[in-house]
C-alpha positions as CSV (number, residue, x, y, z in Angstrom):
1,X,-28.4,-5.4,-27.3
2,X,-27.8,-1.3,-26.7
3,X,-31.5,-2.4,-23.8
4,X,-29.4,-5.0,-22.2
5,X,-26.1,-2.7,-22.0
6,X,-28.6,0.5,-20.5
7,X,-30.6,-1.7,-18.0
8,X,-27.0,-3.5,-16.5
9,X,-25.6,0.5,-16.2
10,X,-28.6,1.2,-14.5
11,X,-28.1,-1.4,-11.9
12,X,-24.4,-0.7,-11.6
13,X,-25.6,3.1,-11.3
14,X,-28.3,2.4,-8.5
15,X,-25.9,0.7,-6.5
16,X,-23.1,3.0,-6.9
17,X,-25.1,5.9,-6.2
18,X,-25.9,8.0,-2.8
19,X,-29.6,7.7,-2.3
20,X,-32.5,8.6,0.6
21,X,-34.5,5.7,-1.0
22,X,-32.9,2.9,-0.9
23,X,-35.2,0.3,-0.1
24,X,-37.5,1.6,-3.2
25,X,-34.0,1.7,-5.2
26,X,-33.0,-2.1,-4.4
27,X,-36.7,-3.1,-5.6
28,X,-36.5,-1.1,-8.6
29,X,-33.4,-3.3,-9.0
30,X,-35.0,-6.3,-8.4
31,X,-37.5,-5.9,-10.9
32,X,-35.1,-4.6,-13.8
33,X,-33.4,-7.6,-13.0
34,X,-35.8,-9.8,-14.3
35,X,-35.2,-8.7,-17.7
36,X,-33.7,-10.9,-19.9
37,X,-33.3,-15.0,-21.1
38,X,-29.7,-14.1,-22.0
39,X,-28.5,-14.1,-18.5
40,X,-28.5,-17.5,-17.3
41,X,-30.9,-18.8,-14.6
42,X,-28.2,-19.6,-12.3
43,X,-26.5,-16.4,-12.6
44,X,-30.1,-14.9,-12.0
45,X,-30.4,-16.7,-8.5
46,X,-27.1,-16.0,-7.6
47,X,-27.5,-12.2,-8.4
48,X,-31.1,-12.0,-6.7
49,X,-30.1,-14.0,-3.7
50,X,-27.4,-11.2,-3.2
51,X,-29.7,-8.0,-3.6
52,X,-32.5,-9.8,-1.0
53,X,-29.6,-10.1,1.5
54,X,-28.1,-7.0,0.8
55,X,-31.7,-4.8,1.0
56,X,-32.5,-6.8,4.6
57,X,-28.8,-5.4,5.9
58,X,-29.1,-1.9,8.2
59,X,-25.8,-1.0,7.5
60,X,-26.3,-1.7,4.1
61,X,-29.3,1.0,3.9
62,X,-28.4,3.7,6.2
63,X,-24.1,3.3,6.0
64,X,-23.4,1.7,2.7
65,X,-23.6,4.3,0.6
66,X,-22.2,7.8,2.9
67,X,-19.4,7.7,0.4
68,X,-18.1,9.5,-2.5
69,X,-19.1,7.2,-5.8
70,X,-17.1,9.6,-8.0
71,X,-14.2,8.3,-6.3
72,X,-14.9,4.0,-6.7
73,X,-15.0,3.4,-3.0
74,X,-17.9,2.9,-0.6
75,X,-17.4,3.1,3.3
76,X,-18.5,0.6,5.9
77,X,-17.8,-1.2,8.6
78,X,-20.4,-4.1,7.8
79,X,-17.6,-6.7,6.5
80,X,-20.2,-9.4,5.6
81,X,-22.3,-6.8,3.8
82,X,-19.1,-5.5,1.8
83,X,-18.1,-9.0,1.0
84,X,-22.2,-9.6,-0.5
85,X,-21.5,-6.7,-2.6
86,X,-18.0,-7.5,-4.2
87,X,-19.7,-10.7,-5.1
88,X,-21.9,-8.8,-6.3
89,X,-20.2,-6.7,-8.7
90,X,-18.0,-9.7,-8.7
91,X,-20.5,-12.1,-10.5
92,X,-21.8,-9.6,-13.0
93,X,-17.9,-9.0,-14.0
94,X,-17.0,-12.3,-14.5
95,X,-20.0,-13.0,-16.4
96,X,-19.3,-14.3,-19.4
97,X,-22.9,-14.1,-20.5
98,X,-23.3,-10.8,-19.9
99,X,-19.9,-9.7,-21.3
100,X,-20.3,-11.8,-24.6
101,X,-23.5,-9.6,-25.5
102,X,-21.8,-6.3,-24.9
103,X,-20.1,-6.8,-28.6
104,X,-16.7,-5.6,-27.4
105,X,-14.1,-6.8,-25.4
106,X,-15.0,-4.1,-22.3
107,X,-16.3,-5.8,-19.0
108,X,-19.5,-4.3,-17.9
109,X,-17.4,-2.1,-14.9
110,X,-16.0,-0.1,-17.6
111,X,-18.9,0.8,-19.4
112,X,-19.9,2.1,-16.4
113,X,-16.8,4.1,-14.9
114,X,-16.8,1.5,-11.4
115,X,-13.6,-0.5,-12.4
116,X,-13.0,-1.1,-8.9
117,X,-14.6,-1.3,-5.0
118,X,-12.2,-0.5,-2.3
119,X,-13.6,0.2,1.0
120,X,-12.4,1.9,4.0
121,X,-12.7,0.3,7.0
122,X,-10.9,2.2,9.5
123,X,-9.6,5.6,10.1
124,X,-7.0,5.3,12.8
125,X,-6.3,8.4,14.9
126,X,-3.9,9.6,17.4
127,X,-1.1,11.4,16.0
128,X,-0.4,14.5,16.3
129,X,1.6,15.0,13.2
130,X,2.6,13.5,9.6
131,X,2.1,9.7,9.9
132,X,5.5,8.9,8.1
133,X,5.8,4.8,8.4
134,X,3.6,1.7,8.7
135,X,4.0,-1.9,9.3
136,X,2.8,-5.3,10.2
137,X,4.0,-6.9,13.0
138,X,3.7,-11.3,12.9
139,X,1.1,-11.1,15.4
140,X,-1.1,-8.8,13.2
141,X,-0.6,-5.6,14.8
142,X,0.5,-2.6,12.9
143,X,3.4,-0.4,14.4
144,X,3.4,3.4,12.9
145,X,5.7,6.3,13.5
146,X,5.3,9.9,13.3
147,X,6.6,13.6,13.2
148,X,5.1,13.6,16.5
149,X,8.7,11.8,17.6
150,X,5.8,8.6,18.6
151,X,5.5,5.2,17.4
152,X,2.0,3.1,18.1
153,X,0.9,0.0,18.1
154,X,-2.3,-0.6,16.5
155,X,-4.6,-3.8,18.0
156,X,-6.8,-4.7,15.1
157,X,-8.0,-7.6,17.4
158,X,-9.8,-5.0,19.2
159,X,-10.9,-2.4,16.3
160,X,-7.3,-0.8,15.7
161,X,-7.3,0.6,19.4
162,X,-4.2,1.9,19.9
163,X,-2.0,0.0,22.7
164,X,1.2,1.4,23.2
165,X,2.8,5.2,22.7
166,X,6.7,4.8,22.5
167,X,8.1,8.2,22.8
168,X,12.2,7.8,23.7
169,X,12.9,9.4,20.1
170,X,13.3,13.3,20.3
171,X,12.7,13.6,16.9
172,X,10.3,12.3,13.7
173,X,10.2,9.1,13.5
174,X,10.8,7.5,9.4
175,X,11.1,4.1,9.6
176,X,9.9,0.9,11.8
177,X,10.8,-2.9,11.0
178,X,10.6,-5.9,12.9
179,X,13.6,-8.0,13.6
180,X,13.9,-11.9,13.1
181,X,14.1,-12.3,17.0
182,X,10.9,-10.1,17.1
183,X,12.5,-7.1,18.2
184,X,11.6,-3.7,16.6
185,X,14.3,-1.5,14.9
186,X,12.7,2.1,14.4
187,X,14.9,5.2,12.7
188,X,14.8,9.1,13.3
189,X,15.4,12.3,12.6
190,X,17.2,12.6,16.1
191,X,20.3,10.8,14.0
192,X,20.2,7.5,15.9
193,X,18.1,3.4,15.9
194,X,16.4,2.4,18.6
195,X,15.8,-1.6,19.4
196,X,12.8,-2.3,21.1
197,X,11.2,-5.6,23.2
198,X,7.5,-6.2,22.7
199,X,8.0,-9.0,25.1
200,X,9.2,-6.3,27.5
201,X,6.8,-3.7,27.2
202,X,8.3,-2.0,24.5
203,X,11.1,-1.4,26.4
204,X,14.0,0.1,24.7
205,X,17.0,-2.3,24.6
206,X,20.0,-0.2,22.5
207,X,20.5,2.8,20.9
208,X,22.6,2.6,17.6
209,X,24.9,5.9,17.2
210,X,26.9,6.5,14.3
211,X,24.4,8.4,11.4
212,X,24.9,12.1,11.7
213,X,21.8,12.9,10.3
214,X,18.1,11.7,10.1
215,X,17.9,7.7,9.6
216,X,15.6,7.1,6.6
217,X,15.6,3.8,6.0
218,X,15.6,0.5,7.9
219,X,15.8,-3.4,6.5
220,X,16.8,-7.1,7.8
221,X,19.1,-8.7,5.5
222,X,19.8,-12.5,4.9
223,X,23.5,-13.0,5.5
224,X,26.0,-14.3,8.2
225,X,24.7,-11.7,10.4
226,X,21.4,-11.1,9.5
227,X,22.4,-7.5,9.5
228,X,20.6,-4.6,10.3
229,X,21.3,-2.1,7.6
230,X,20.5,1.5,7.7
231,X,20.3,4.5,5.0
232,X,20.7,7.9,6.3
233,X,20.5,11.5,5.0
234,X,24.2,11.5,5.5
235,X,24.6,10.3,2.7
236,X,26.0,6.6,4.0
237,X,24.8,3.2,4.2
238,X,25.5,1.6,7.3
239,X,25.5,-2.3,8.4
240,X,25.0,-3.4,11.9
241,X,25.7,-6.7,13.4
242,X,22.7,-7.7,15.9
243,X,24.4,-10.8,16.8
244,X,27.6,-8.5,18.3
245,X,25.7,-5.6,20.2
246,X,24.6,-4.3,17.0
247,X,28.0,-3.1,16.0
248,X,28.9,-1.3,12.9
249,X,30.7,-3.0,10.6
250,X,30.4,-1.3,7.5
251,X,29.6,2.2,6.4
252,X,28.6,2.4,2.2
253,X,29.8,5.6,0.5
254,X,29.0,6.4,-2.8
255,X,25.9,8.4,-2.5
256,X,25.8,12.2,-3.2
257,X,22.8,13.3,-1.7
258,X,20.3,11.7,1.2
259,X,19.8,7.8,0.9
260,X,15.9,7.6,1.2
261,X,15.4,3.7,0.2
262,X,16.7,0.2,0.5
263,X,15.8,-3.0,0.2
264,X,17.5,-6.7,-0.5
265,X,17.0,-8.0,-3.7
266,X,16.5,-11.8,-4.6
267,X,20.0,-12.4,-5.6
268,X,21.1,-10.9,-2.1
269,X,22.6,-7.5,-3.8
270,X,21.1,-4.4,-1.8
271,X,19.6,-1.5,-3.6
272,X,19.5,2.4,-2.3
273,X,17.9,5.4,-3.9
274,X,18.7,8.8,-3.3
275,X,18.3,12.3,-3.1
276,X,21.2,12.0,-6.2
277,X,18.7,11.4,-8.7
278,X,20.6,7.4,-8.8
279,X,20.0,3.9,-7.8
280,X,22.9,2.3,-6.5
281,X,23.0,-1.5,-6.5
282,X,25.9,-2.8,-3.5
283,X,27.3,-6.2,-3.0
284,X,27.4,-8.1,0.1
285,X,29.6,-10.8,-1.0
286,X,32.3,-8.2,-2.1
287,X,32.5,-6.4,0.9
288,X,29.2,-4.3,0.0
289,X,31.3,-2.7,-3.0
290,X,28.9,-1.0,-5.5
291,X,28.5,-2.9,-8.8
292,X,25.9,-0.3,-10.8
293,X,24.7,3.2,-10.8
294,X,21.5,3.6,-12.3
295,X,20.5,6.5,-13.9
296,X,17.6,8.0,-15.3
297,X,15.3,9.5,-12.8
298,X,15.3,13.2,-13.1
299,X,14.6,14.1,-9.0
300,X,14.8,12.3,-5.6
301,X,14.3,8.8,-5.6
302,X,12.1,7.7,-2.9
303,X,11.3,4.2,-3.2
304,X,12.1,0.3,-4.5
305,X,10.6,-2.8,-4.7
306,X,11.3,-5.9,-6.4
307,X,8.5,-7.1,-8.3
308,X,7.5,-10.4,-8.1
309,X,8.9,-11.3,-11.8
310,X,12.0,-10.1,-10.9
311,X,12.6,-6.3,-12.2
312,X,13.3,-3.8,-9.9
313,X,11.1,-0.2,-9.7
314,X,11.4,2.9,-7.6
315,X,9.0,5.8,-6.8
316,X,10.8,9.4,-7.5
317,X,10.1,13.0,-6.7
318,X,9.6,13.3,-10.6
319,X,6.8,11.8,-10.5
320,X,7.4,8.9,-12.4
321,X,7.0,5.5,-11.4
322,X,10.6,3.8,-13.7
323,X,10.7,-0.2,-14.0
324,X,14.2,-1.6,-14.6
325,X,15.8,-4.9,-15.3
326,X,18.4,-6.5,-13.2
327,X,19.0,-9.0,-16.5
328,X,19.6,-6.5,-18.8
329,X,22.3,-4.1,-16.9
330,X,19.3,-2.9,-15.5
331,X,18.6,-1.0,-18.5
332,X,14.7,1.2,-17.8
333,X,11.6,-0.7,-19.5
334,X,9.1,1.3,-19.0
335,X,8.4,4.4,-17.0
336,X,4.7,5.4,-15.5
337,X,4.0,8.4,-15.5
338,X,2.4,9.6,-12.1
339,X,1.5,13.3,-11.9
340,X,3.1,13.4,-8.5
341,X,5.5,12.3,-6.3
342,X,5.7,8.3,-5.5
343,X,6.4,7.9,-1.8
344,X,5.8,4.5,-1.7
345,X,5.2,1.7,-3.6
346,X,3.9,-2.3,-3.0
347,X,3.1,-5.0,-5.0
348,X,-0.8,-7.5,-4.0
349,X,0.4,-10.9,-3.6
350,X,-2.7,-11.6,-4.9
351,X,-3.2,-10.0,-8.5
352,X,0.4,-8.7,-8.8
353,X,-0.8,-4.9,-9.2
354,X,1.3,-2.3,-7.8
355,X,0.3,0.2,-5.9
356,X,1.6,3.6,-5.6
357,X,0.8,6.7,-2.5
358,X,1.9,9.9,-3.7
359,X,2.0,13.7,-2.6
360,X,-1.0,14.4,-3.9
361,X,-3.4,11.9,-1.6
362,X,-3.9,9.5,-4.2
363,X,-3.1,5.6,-3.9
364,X,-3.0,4.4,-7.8
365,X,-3.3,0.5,-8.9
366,X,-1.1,-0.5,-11.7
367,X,-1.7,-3.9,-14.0
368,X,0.6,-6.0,-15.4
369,X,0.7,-3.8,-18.7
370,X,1.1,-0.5,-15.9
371,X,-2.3,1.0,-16.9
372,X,-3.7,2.7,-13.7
373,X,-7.0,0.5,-12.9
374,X,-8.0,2.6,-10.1
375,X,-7.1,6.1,-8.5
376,X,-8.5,6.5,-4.6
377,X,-8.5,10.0,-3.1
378,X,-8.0,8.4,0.0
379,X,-6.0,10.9,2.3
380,X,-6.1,14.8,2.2
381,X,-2.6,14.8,2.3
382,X,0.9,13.1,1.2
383,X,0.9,9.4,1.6
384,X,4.0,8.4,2.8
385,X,3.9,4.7,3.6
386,X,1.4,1.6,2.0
387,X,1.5,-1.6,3.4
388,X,-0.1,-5.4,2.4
389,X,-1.6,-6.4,5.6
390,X,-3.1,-9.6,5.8
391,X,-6.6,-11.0,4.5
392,X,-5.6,-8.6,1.4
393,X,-6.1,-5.3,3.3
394,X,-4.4,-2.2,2.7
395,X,-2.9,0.5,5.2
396,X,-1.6,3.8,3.8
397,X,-0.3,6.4,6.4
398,X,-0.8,10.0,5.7
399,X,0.8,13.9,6.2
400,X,-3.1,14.2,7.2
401,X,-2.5,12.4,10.5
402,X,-4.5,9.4,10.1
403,X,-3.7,5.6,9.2
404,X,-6.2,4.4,6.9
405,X,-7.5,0.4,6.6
406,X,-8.6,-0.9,2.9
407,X,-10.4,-3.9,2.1
């Protein structure tokens, strides 16, 4: 049993490792392969058919590997090849005759330190300064704004080039959304919103006035209005009406400090965090009055998401990760502890994980029991902004400059 456990590691260690001889190293692999009746035949084919592919693919021998395997991410550009290998590593995961001869309940990836493959696909540069948001527009393409007072738009139709530079803001740029109508909304540090029209060119259509200081935080609502609402580090909270010239309807006090997050949650209430150490939970329906103040972070709070069971968590400058529950008074449940500032947080459709970017450059994956799965070094800076993109890709934006594409 302690053979078949060394000679799986020492396939899982070939292919995770950089090498000059690859080509001998995938045959060596292809021989130890061969090495036992307790894997079944089909599995066998299956994981033979993958290593002849993979050893016939250039990028696969001379790009694959020009990674960092300490790190649990190789980089290519091959997607076909990188799909071969997650079905790799895939297959002998998920094999339950291989796992049920390993006499404990670890999968084969953990006895050998690869408990994850994330591959970076793209490097997108062209800023000139801190990359502070991201997102996705409906059409695929991914809008980013800067410290270099720029937004972008991104074409990953035609490898990520960049197609438009808007540049009316006079100062950094924090925060970019897309309007039902299709419109973009982007906030800055020059105190006011600007509208934009794709359909136009990007032309600018209305500046919103009425912050006094930087506008952090941008989001649609689903009300009358489908109002624009805006955080700012004047403390306020402020609702626009887009179907009346954007007009101000509403300006949310409570706050002490800068409001550096919101979002809508499922039952419509609206959640801000702040430079106050709170998270304050506000009522549309009674004329956005604020029904909670949550307390327990012991810094900045820099980020909330709803997760997709329902409880609420937010990103702080303590570097904890806190989860809270909107049943319960939302009393805190748990609290993850990061080693560094969460800037942003997202939860994968797909497996439910979330996924943290913090000061120090790393982008953490969280399970349902909020173990971290997987740590990436994947920026040499602050990660300010993570987004889902479609097909299950990742984009982090980063103080280092550059947007990054994860697969």
């Amino acid at each position: 049993m302690a053979n078949l456990k060394l000679k799986i590691k020492y396939i899982i260690d070939i292919l995770t490792n950089t090498s000059n001889e690859l080509d001998k190293n995938l045959q060596e692999v292809q021989e130890e392969i061969n090495f036992n009746t307790l894997i079944t035949k089909t599995l066998y084919r299956k994981l033979t058919n993958d290593l002849e592919i993979l050893s016939k693919s250039k990028e696969f021998n001379y790009d694959f590997f020009s990674s960092i395997p300490k790190n649990n991410f190789l980089v290519s550009r091959d997607i076909k090849t990188l799909d071969i290998f997650k079905s790799f590593i895939g297959r002998l995961k998920r094999s339950e005759e291989i796992n049920r001869n390993f006499e404990c309940e670890r999968s084969i990836l953990e006895l050998t330190n690869v408990t994850d493959i994330i591959f970076n696909l793209f490097t997108l540069n062209g800023h000139g300064n801190v990359v502070r948001c991201l997102m996705e527009l409906r059409d695929g393409r991914i809008a980013s704004g800067s410290s270099d007072k720029t937004i972008k738009i991104w074409d990953p139709k035609d490898n990520y080039k960049c197609t438009h530079t808007l540049n009316l803001h006079t100062y950094r740029v924090w925060t970019i959304i897309e309007l039902d109508d299709g419109q973009l909304a982007s906030g800055s540090r020059d105190n006011t919103i600007r509208i934009w029209n794709p359909r136009d060119n990007f032309n600018c259509t209305h500046i919103l006035k009425g912050h006094s200081d930087d506008v952090f935080c941008l989001i649609q609502i689903k009300d009358k209005n489908a109002s624009l609402v805006s955080s700012s580090r004047d403390k306020t909270i402020k609702i626009w009406n887009p179907r009346d010239n954007f007009n101000c309807t509403h300006t949310l006090i409570g706050h002490s400090y800068g409001v550096r997050s919101i979002i809508q949650m499922k039952n419509g209430y609206i959640a801000s965090g702040s430079g106050d150490k709170t998270i304050k939970i506000w009522d549309p329906l009674e004329n956005f009055e604020c029904i909670y103040t949550i307390l327990g972070h012991s810094n900045s709070v820099y980020c909330l998401i709803q997760l997709q069971n329902g409880l609420l968590a937010s990103g702080s400058r303590d570097f904890s990760i806190k989860i809270w529950d909107p049943e319960n008074n939302y009393i805190c449940i748990h609290t993850i502890n990061v080693k560094s500032t969460v800037y942003s947080l997202i939860q994968q459709e797909e497996d439910g994980k979330i996924v943290s970017g913090s000061d120090d450059g790393t982008i953490k994956f969280w399970d349902e029991d909020y173990n971290c799965t997987l740590t990436l070094k994947a920026h040499n800076d602050s990660i300010f902004s993570l987004i889902q993109l479609k097909e299950g890709r990742l984009g982090s934006a980063s103080s280092d400059k550059t947007i990054k594409i994860w697969s």
